[in-house]
PLY file of the C-alpha trace (Angstrom):
ply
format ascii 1.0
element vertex 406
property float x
property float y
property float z
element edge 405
property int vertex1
property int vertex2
end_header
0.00 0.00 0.00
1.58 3.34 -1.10
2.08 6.63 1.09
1.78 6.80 4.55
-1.87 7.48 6.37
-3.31 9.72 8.47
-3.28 9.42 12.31
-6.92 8.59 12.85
-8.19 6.53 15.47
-7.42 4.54 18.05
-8.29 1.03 17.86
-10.22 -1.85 19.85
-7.86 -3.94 20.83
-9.60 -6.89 19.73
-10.29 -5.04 16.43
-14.30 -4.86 17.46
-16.53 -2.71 14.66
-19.41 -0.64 15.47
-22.57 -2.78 15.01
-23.72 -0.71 11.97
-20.59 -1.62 10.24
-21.40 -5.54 10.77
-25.23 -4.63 9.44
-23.82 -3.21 6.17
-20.73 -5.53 5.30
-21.18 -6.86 1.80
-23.91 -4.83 0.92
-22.08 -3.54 -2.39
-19.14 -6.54 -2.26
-16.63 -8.36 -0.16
-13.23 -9.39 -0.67
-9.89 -10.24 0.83
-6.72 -8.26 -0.18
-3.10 -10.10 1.32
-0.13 -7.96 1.08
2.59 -9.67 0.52
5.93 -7.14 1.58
8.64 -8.88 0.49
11.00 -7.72 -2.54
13.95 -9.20 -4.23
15.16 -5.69 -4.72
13.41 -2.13 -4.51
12.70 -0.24 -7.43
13.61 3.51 -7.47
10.26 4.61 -8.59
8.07 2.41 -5.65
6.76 3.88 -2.29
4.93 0.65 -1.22
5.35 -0.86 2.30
7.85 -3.45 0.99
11.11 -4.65 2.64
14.14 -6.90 0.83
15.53 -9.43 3.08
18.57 -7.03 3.80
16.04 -4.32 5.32
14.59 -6.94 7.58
17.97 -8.34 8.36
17.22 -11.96 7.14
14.88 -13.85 5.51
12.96 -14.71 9.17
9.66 -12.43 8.73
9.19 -14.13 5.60
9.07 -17.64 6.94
6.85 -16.68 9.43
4.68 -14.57 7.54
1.86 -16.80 6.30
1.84 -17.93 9.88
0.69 -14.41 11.15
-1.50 -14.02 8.24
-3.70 -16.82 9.32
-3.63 -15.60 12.90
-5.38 -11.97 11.36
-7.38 -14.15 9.59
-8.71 -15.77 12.76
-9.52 -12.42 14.13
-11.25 -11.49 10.98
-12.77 -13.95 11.21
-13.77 -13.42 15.12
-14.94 -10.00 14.27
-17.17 -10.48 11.45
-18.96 -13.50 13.26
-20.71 -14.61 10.19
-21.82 -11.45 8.83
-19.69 -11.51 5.50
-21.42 -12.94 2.36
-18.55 -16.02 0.49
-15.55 -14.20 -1.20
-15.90 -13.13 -4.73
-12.76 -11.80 -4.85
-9.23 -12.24 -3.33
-6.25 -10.29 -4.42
-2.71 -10.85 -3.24
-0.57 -8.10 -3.80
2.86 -6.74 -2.63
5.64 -6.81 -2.92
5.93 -9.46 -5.02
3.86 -12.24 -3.24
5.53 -14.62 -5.74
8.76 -14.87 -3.76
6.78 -17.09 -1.23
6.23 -20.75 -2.63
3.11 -21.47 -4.17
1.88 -23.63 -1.72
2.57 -20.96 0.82
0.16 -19.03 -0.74
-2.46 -21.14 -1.03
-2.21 -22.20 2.85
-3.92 -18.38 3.10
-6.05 -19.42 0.28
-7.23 -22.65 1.84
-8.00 -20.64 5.27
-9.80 -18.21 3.81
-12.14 -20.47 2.37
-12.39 -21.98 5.77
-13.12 -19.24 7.12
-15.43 -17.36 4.78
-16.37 -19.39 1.92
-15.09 -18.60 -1.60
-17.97 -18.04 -4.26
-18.75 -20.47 -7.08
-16.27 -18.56 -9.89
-14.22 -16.52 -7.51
-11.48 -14.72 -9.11
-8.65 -15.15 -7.04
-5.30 -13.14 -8.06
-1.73 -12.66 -7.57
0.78 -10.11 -8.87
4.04 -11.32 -9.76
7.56 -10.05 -10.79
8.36 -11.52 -14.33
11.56 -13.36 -13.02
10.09 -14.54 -10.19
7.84 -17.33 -11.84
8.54 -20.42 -14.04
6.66 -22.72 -16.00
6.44 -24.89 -12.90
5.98 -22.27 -10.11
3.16 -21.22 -12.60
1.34 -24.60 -12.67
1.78 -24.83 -8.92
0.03 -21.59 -8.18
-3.06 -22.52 -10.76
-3.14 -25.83 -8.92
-3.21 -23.87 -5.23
-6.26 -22.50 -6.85
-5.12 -18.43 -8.68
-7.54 -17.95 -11.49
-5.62 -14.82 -12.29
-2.27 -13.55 -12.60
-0.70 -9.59 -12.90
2.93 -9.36 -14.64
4.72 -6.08 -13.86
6.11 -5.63 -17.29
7.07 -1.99 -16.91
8.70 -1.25 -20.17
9.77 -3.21 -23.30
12.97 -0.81 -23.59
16.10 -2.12 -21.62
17.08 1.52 -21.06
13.18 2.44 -19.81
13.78 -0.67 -16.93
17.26 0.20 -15.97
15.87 4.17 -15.24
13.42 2.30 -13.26
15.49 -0.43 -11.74
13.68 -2.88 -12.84
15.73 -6.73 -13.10
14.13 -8.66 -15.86
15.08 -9.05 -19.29
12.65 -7.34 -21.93
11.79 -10.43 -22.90
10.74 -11.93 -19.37
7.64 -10.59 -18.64
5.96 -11.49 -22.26
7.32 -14.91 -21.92
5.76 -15.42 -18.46
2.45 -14.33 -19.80
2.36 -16.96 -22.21
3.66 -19.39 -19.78
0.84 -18.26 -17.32
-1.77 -19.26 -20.48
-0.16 -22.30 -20.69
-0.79 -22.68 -16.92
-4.21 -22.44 -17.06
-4.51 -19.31 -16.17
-8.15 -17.80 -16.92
-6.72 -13.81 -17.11
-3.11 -12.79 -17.48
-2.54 -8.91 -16.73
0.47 -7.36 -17.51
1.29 -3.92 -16.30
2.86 -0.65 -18.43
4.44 2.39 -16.94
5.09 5.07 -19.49
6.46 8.64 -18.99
9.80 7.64 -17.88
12.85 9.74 -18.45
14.20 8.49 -21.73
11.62 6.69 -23.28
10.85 7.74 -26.92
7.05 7.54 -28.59
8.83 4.25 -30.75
9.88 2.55 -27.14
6.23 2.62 -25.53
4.47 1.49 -28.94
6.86 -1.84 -28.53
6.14 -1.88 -25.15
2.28 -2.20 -26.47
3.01 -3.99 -29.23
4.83 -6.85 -27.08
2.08 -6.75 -24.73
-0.64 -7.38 -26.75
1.13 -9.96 -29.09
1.04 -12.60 -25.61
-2.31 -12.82 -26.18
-3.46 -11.53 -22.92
-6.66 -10.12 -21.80
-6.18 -7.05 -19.55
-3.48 -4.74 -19.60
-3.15 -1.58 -16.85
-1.31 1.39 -17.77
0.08 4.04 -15.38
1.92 7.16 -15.94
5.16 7.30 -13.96
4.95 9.73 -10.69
8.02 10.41 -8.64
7.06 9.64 -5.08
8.74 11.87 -2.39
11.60 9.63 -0.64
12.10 6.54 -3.36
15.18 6.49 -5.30
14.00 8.00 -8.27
13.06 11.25 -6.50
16.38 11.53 -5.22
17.94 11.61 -9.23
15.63 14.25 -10.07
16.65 15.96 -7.49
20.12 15.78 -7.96
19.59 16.18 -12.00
20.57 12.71 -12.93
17.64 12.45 -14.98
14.87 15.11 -15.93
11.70 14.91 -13.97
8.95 13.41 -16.43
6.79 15.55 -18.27
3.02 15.76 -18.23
2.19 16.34 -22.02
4.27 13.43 -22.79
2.28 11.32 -20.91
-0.60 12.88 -22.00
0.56 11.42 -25.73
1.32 8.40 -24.20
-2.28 7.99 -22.51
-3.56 8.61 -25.77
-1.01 6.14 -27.96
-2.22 3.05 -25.30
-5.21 3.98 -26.13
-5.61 3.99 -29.47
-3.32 1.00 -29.71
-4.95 -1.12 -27.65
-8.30 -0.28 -29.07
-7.24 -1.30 -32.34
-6.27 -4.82 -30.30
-9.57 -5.34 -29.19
-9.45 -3.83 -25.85
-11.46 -1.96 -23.86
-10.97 0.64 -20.98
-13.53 0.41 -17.90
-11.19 2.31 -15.84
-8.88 5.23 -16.63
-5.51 3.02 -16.54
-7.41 -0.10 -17.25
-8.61 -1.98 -20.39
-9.87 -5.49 -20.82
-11.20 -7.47 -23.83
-14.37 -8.52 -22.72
-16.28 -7.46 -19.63
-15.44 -11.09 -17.65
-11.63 -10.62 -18.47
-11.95 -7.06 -16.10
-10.49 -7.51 -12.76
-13.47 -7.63 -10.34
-11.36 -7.16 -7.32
-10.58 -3.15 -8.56
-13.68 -2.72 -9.08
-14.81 -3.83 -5.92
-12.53 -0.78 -4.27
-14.17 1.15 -7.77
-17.61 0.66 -6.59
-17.52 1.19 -2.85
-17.46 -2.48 -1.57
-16.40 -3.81 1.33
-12.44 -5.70 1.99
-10.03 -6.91 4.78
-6.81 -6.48 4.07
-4.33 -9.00 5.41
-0.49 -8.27 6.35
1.94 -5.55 6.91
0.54 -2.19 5.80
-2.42 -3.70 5.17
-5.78 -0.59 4.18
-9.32 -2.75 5.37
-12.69 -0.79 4.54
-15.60 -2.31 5.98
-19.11 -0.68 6.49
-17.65 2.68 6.58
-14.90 1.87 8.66
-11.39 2.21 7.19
-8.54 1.01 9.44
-4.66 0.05 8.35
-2.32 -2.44 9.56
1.38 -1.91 10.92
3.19 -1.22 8.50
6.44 -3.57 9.95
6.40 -7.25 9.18
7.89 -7.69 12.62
5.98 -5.29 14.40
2.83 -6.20 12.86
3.28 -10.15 13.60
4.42 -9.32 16.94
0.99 -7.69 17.83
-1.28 -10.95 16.78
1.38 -12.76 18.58
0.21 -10.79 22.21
-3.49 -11.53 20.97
-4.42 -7.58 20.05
-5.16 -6.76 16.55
-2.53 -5.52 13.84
-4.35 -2.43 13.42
-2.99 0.86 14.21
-5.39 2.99 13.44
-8.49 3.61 11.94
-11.85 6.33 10.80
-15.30 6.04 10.80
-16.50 7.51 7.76
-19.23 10.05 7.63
-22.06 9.99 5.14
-20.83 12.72 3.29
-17.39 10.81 2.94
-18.65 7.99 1.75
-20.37 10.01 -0.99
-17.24 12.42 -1.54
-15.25 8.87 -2.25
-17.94 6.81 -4.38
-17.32 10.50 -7.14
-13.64 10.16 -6.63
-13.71 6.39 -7.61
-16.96 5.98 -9.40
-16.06 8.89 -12.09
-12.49 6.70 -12.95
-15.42 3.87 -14.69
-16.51 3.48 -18.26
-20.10 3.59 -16.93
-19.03 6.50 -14.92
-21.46 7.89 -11.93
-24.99 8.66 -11.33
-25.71 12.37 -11.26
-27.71 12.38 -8.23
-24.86 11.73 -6.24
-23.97 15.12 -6.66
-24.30 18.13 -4.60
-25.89 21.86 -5.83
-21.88 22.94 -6.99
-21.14 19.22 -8.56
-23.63 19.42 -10.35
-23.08 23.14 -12.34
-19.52 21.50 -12.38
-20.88 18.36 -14.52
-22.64 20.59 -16.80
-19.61 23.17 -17.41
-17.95 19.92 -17.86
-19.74 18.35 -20.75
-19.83 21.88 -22.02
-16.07 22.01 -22.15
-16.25 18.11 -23.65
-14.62 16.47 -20.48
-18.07 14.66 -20.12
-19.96 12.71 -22.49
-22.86 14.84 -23.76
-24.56 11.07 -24.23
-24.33 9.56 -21.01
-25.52 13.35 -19.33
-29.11 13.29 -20.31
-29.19 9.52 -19.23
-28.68 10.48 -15.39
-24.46 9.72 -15.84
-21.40 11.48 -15.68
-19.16 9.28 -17.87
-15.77 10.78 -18.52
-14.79 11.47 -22.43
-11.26 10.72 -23.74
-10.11 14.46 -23.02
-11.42 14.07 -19.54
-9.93 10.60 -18.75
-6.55 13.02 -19.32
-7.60 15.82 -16.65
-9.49 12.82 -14.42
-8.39 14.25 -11.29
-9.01 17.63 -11.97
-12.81 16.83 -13.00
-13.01 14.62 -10.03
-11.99 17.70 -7.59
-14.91 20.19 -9.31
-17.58 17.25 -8.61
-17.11 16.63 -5.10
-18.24 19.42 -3.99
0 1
1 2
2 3
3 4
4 5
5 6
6 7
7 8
8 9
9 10
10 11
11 12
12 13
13 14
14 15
15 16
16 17
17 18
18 19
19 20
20 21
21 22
22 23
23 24
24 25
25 26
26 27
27 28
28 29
29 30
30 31
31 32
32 33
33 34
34 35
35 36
36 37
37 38
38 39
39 40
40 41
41 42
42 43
43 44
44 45
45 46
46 47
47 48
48 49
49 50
50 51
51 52
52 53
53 54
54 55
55 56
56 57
57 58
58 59
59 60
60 61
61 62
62 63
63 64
64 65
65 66
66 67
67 68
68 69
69 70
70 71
71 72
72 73
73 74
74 75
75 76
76 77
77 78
78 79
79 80
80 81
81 82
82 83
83 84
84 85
85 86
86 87
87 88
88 89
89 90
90 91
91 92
92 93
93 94
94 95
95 96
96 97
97 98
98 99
99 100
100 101
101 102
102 103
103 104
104 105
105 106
106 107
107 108
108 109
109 110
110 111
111 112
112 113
113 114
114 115
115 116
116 117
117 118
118 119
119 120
120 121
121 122
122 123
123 124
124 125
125 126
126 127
127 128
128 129
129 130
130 131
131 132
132 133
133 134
134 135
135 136
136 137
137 138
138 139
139 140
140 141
141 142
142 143
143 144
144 145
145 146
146 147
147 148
148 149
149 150
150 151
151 152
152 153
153 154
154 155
155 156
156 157
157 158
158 159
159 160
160 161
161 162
162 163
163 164
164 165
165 166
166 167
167 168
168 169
169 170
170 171
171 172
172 173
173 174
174 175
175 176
176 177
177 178
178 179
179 180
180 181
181 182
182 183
183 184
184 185
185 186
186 187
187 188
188 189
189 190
190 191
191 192
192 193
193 194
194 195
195 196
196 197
197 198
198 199
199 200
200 201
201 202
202 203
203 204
204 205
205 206
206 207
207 208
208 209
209 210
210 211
211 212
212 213
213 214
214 215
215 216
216 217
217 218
218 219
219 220
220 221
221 222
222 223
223 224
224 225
225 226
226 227
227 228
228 229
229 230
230 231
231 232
232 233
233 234
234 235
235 236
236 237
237 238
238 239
239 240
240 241
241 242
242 243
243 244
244 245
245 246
246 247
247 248
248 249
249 250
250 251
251 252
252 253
253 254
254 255
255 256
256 257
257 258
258 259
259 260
260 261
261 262
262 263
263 264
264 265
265 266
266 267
267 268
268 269
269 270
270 271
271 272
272 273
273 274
274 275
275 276
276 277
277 278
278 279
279 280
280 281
281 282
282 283
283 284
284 285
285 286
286 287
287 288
288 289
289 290
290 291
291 292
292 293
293 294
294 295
295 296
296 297
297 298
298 299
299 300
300 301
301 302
302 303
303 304
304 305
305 306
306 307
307 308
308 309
309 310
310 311
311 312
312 313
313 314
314 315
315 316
316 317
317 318
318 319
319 320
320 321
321 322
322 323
323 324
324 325
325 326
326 327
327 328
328 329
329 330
330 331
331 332
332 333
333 334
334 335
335 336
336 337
337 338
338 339
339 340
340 341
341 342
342 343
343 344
344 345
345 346
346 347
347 348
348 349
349 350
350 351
351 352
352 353
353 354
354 355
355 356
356 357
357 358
358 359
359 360
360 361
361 362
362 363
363 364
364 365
365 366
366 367
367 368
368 369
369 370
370 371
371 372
372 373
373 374
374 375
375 376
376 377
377 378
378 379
379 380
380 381
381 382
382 383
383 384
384 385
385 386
386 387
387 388
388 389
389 390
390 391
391 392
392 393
393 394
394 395
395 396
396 397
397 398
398 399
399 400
400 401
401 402
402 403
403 404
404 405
């Protein structure tokens, strides 16, 4: 989970939630997200709660980790007392959860069905670092039950992934997705940055063309931001490398677009496009929509009935809490109604089918219509009751998001 949080609230020991929380879990979706901390390496450009086994001074917290993930899962489970609907979604991120052995992983997998139940076609997902996974790792993790897989592909351009620190080949992460169809597989991901100092137009229209030639059905797509304290902000301070620039990535939005329109694709989120509406990753768009998820491990961001709490962020600190019976939280907010609505524009608005209108406020509302005006919303989707954001808007998202929410 990037950035750090706010201080919010203290928290029940045992992790208790106010009783209106418990009436309203599920009521728009439930999942399970597992962070997974553990790195090979860091890359300059990431501010996620991650740790290499240098940083944690051995390789310990990691064989002890799934161990303390079952223990929060106990207490989830405690907590909930039956008032969760099966999982339709699990999602185990990082990190790269794909240093742990497959069976590892699916010893959480098998206890959260215990616990909870997973749903008749649950789509069950793990990111992984292209060199990370093999052929056989691949068919071990399909056989621990992962339906789908996300490949951080980064960059087809050897100079793009050295910038970015990045350790695989060019070549790795397209060969893994194939290997991952191979696998069995149902949905292969593989994520693009673009933006970076030093790529050219003809390095990210590889990077697509690679991508798409794997034959995979989703592909994500994020411009590059430096995040205060990584690596990478410490070259652009220091003018190693130029600071990247908006109206390049701007063109580059606009070249994944295009190119992976012409593929077949389809975008149902700003940096998101799938090929058909089952191959889109129903885990986002349960945090999309406003649903309900525990997250499990270090770091870990929950939301629950309009309660949002996060996990220490330490591996050892954060085991070392379940360990003295007390929850890992360590802190948390009750959200107001007016929250709650503020966050469903802020997320709902990123969609394809965009948001209903009457979400909005007096001010949101002028906003919306200056905005189709101006051509950031569709003029089609505005007399329908939605605001549904137009190719010019997805470009100034965030800036159409902030005139909304008021």
């Amino acid at each position: 989970m990037p950035g750090v949080p706010p201080d919010g609230d203290p928290v029940p020991p045992g992790g208790e939630l106010p009783p209106a929380a418990l009436e309203s879990v599920g009521a728009r979706g439930f999942g399970i997200y597992v962070h997974v901390p553990f790195c090979a390496s860091r890359c300059g450009y990431c501010d996620f709660n991650t740790y290499t086994a240098d940083e944690l001074g051995g390789a310990g917290p990691r064989e002890s980790y799934v161990d303390a993930v079952l223990a929060e899962l106990a207490l989830a489970e405690r907590v909930l007392d039956g008032a969760a609907p099966r999982l339709d979604t699990v999602f185990f991120g990082g990190g790269t959860p794909t240093l742990l052995a497959p069976e590892e992983l699916g010893r959480v997998l098998d206890g959260l069905d215990k616990a909870f139940g997973l749903a008749a076609g649950a789509e069950v997902t793990t990111e992984a670092n292209p060199e990370s996974v093999d052929p056989a790792a691949l068919r071990r993790l399909r056989a621990a039950g992962f339906t789908r897989i996300s490949l951080g592909m980064q960059s087809a351009a050897p100079h793009v992934l050295a910038v970015l620190d990045r350790r695989h080949t060019p070549g790795r992460a397209p060969a893994a997705a194939v290997e991952a169809r191979a696998a069995g597989f149902e949905h292969v991901n593989l994520d693009l940055i673009y933006g970076t100092p030093g790529e050219r137009e003809a390095d990210f229209a590889e990077s697509l063309s690679r991508a798409v030639a794997t034959g995979v059905d989703h592909v994500s797509a994020y411009s590059l931001i430096v995040e205060d304290g990584t690596r990478l902000a410490a070259r652009v301070r220091r003018g190693e490398i130029v600071a990247p620039d908006d109206d390049v990535a701007a063109d580059r939005y606009l070249a994944a677009d295009a190119a992976l329109a012409g593929a077949g694709f389809a975008w149902y989120e700003v940096s998101n496009w799938a090929t058909s509406p089952d191959a889109r990753c129903r885990h986002n768009l349960l945090y999309w929509r406003g649903g309900d998820w525990w997250g499990l491990g270090p770091g870990a961001h929950s939301h629950v009935g309009g309660v949002r709490w996060w996990n220490e962020r330490h591996p050892a600190t954060y085991a070392r809490r379940l360990a003295d019976g007390h929850t890992p939280a360590k802190a948390r907010e009750v959200l107001t109604a007016e929250e709650r609505r503020m966050e469903r524009v802020m997320l709902e608005l990123r969609l394809a089918d965009g948001l209903p209108l009457d979400l909005l406020m007096e001010k949101g509302s002028a906003a919306a219509a200056d905005a189709v005006a101006a051509g950031l919303l569709s003029d089609e989707a505005y007399p329908r009751g939605r605001a549904v954001l137009t190719t010019r808007g997805r470009l100034v998202a965030d800036a159409v998001v902030r005139s909304l929410v008021d």
